[in-house]
N, C-alpha and C positions, 0 to 999 in steps of 0.2 A: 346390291348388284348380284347378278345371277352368271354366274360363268361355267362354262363346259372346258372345262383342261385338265386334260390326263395327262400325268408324269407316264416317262417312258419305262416300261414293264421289260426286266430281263426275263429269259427264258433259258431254262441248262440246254437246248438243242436251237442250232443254228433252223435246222428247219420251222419251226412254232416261232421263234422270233420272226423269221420273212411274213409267215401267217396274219400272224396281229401288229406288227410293231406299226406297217404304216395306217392302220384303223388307229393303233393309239394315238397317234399324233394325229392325223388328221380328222378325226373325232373329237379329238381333244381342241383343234384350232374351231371343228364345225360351230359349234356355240360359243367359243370363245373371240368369234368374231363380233357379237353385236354387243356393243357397237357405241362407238364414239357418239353418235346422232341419237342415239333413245338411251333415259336409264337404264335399258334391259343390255346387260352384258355375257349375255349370254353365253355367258362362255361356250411227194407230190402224189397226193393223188390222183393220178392219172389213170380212171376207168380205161381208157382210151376208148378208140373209138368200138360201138360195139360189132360186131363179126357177123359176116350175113344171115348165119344160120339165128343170131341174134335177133335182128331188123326183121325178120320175116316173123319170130315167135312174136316180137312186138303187136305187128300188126297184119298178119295173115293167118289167124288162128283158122286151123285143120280138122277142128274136133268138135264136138257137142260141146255148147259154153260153160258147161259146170265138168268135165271130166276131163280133169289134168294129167291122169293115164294116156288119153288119148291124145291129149294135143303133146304130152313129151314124145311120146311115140313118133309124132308126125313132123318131132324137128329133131330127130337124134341125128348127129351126125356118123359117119361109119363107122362100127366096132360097138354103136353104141345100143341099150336094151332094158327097157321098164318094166318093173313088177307094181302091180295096183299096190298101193296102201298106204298110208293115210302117216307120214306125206308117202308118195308112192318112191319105191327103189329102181334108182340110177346105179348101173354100171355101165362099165365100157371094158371093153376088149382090146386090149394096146394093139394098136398099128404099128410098123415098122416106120419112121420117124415121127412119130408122135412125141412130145418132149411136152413138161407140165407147162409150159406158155403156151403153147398149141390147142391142151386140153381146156386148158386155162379160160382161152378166147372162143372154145367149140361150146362150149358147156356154159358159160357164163348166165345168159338170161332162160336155163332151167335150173339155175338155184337160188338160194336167197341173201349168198353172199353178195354185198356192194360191190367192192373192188375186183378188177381183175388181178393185180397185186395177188390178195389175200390166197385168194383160188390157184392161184399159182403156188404159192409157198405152202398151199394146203396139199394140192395133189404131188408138188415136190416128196414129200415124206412119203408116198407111195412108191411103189415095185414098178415099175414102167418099163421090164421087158416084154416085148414083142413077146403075145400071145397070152399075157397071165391079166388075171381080168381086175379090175378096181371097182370102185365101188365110189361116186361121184355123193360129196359131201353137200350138204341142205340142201337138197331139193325144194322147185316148187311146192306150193299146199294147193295153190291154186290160180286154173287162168289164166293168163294176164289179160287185162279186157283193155276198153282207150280208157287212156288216162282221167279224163275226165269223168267216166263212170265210177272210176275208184277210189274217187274225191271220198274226202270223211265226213268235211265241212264241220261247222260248230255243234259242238255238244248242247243236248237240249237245254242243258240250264244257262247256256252260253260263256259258260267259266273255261277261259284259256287259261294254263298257268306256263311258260317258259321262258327260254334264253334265247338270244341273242347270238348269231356265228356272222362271221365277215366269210366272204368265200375266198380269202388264201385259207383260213381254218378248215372252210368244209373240204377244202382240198386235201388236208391230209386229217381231218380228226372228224367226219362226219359219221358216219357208221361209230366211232367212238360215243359221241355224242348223244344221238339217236338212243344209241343204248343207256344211256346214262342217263338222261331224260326220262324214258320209259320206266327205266329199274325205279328212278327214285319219285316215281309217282304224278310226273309234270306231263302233259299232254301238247307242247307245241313247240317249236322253233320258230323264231325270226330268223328267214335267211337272206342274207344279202342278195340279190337278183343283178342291180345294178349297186355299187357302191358310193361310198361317200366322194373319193376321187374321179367318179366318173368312169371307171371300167366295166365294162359287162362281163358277168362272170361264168357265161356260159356261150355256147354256140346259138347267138342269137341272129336275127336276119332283118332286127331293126333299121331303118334307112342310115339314120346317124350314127348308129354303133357303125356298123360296115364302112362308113365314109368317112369317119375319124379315125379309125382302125381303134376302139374301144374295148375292141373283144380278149378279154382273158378267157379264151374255154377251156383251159387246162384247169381251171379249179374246178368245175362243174361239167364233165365232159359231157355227162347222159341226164339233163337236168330231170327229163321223165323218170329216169333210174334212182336217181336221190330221191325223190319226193315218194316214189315207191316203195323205197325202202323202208322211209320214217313211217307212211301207212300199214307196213308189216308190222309197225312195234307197237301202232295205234298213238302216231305221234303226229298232231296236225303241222302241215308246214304254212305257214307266215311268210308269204312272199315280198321283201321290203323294198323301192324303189325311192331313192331318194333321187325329188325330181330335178328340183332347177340350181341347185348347188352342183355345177359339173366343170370340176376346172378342164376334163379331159375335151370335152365337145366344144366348148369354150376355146381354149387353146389351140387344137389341132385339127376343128370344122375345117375344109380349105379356105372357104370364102367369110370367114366369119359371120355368117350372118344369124346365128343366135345368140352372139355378145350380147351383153348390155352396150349403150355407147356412152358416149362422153357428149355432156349436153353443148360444150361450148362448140364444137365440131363434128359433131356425129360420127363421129369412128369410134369405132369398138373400144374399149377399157382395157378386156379382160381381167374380170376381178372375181375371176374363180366360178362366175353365175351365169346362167343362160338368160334369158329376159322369158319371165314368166306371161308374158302379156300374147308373145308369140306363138300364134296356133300350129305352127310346125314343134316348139318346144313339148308345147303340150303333149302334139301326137306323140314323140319322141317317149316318153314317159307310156302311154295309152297303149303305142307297139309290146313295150317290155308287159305291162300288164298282161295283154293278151295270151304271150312268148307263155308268162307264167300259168295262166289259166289253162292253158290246151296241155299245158305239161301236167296237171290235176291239180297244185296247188289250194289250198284249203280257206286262204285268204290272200289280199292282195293290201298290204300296207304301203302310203306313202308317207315320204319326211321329206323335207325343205319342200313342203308346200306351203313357200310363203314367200315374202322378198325379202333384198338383202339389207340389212338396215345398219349396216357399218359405211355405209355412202349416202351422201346429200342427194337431191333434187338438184342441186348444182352442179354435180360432178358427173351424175348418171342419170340418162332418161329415164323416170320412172315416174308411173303416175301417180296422183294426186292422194295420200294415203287413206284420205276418208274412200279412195274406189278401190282401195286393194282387197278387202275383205270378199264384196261382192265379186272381183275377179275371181280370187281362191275357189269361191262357192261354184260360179260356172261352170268351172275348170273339174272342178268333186264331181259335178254335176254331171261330168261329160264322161269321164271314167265309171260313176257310176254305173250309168248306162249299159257298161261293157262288161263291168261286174257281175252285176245283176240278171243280165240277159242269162247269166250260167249260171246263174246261182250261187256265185261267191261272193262271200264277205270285202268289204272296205273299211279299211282302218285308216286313222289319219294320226301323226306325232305333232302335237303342240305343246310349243313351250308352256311349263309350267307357270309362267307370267300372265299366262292368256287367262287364269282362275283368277288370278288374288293380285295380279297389276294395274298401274292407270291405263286408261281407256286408251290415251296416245299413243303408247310402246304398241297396245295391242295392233293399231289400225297401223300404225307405220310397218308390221310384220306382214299383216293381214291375216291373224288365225284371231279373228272375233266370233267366240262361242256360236251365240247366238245365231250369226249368219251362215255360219260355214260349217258346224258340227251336225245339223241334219241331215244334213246332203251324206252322212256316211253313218256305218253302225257301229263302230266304235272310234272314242279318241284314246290316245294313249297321252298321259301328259308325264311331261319330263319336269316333274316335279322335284331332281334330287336335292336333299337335303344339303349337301353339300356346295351344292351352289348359289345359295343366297350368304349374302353379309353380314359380318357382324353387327349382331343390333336389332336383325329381324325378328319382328313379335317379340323381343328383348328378350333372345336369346345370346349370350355372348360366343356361343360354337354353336350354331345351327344343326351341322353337320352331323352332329351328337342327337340329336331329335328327329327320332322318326315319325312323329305324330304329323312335321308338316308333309307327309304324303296325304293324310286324309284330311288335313286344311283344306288342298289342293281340290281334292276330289270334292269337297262339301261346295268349295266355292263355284264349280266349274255345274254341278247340278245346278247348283242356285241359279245360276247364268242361265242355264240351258230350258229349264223347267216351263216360261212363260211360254217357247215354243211346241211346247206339247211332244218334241221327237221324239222315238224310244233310244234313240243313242248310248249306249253305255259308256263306260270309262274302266278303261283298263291301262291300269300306270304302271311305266313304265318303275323297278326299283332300282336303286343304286346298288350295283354289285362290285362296287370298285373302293379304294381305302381313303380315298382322296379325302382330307380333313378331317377324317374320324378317329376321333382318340381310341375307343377300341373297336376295332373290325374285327366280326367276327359272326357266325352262323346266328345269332342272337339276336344282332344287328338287321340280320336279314329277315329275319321271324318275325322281328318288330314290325318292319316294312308293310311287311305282307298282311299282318293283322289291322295294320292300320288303314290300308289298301280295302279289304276286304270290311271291316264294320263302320268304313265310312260311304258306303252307297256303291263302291267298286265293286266290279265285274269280273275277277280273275288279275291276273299281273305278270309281266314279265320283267326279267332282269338283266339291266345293261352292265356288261364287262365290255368296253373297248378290246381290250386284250382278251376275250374270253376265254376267260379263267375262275373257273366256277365251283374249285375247292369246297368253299364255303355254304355254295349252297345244297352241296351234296352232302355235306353233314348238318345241315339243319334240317333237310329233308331226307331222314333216312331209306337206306335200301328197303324197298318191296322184299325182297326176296330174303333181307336179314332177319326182318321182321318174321315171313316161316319159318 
């Protein structure tokens, strides 16, 4: 049996618990729903909003496109004054009620801090009487262009390596992160866009987000800002939408009419899923993609592109499972399209069953290799180790074996190879302790080696709770190393 259940993770601050606690849990029920019907059991930072002098540098640049002398120049607010050089010098002339949240919100998108927070507590420790001058901390280097021109996209040899953030985390530990990623020599994020509960984690203008009221934008106030920022440190962001797992739209649509229903009556269920078959569901998911791509976004991942297979054909409309596969695939198909048309990447999460399971679990899911991995340029598969039973491949702790990550990936090539796609495989690792005798950085090494010499493409690593200790000490600091 394959289960996804995460034990619930303390944390010494109230805030980082709110962050992760409900990704662990409800991450931990996402796979741990399938399912009775198949063997496969699968188990604040608040940027705020930003300040017109802000919205204008965005997207009204004043100046020749490569001379950032000139475009700070053309959006200094009063008092304030640039010197060229590389990055070029910011000060400002204190005003008579000028206070560091003031500076804070004037200044913000001509430097390279995230947060408005930070910038506040930064020019806090400054002199801010009326007439004595400061001196505005990180400056632009360069720019800002539309987001989409400052895309990074995939590195030539197409090797991603990173983690995983839910957006209560990126709410207060992004810019953390980001750095920590960089330093320690990983080049991406997975970032929640839309989450596993159903919330949007930014100011989106999706029809369904807005109509459910779905939108958390406090975890992601300025999602162009986030994603710019991780590009400052040369960090691709991984935009994740998980599609038709949405208890929230599900639940609190008015009219329900993306439920699954109930086959003996046809009224809605609701069992936590939207009905995949649905071209309004679809678009629902296609919106958010877009939302991500115009923000620059590097790639656009999807998960719970499948159905739900903890319910009959008797209890819930769905069709016939030999047609789910080929649904999924349309569905890639369609997203693709939109991907593509910019020039971004599509990634898909498939259960690691979809390599080394019977053919039945797969079609009752609808993530059958063969049909639905071309349609996208990477799969990720959730192969963890952890999650198969004892006895697999006559292991008595699975969990302890990090080799079945490149099972995974050997199996999922073999499957995939008749088709000729270029598809790669980039697996997802376990970064969580769940069933392993010893966790530990070692553990993650292993992963990754065995990820990488079995036909993978690079790897990223799931912590529900992300919390990623461990893989910053098996991936030493850049910078310790100087």
């Amino acid at each position: 049996m394959v289960r996804r259940l995460f034990p619930a993770l303390l944390f010494p601050a109230v805030l980082l618990l709110a962050a992760c606690s409900s990704k662990s849990k409800a991450e931990g029920a996402r796979d741990a729903e399938a399912d009775a019907a198949t063997t496969v059991t699968v188990a604040v930072v608040d940027a705020g909003p930003p300040p017109a002098e802000a919205k204008a540098a965005e997207t009204k640049p004043d100046a020749p496109p490569d001379d950032v002398t000139a475009y700070v120049r053309a959006h200094l607010p009063k008092g304030g004054s640039v010197l060229a050089g590389d990055p070029p010098k910011i000060t400002h002339e204190v005003q008579p009620g000028d206070h560091a949240q003031s500076l804070a919100n004037a200044y913000l998108e001509l430097t390279e801090v995230y947060r408005v927070e930070e910038l506040t507590a930064l020019l806090a420790k400054k002199r801010l009487a009326p007439g004595s001058t400061i001196e505005i901390p990180s400056p632009i280097r360069a720019v800002p262009r539309d987001p989409k021109e400052e895309r990074l996209g995939w590195p030539e040899d197409k090797v991603l390596k990173g983690v995983f953030v839910t957006g209560a985390w990126a709410s207060i530990k992004w810019a953390d992160t980001v750095d920590k990623v960089a330093d320690h020599g990983l080049n991406a994020i997975v970032l929640d866009g839309k989450d596993y509960d159903g919330y949007v984690n930014y100011p989106s203008k999706a029809k369904i987000a807005v109509e459910s009221g779905a939108i958390r934008a406090t975890n992601i106030p300025n999602l162009v800002r986030a994603v710019r920022y991780a590009h400052w440190h040369g960090v691709r962001v991984i935009f994740r939408i998980p599609c038709f797992h949405d208890p929230w739209a599900d639940k609190h649509l008015p009219d329900s009419r993306l439920s699954i229903r109930y086959t003996p009556t046809g009224k809605p269920i609701h069992i936590d899923w939207i009905d995949p078959t649905l071209p309004e569901a679809q678009d629902y998911a296609i919106e958010i993609a877009k939302e991500g791509i115009e923000a620059g976004v590097d790639e656009v991942q999807l998960d719970y592109v499948r159905f739900p297979v903890h319910v009959t054909q008797k209890v819930a409309v769905l069709p016939d499972p030999s047609e789910r596969s080929k649904i999924m695939r349309d569905f890639v198909k369609r997203v693709a399209a939109v991907t593509h048309a910019d020039g971004v990447k599509l990634s898909l999460d498939f259960f690691g069953v979809t390599a080394t399971g019977i053919q039945e679990d797969i079609d009752k899911l609808g993530q059958d290799i063969p049909t639905v991995a071309p349609e996208a340029d990477a799969i990720s598969l959730m192969s963890y180790p952890s999650h198969y039973g004892k006895g697999y491949l006559g292991f008595s702790n699975p969990a302890d074996h990090v080799e079945i990550i490149g099972i995974g990936n050997r199996a999922a090539l073999e499957k995939l190879k008749p088709t000729g796609a270029k598809t790669i495989f980039r697996t997802w690792l376990q970064a969580f302790p769940q069933g392993v005798t010893r966790y530990d950085s070692a553990y993650l090494l292993g992963q990754a080696k065995s990820a990488e010499t079995s036909g993978g493409v690079g790897w990223l690593m799931w912590s529900p709770g992300c919390q990623y200790d461990q893989v910053w000490m098996g991936w030493p600091s850049i910078k310790a190393k100087k």
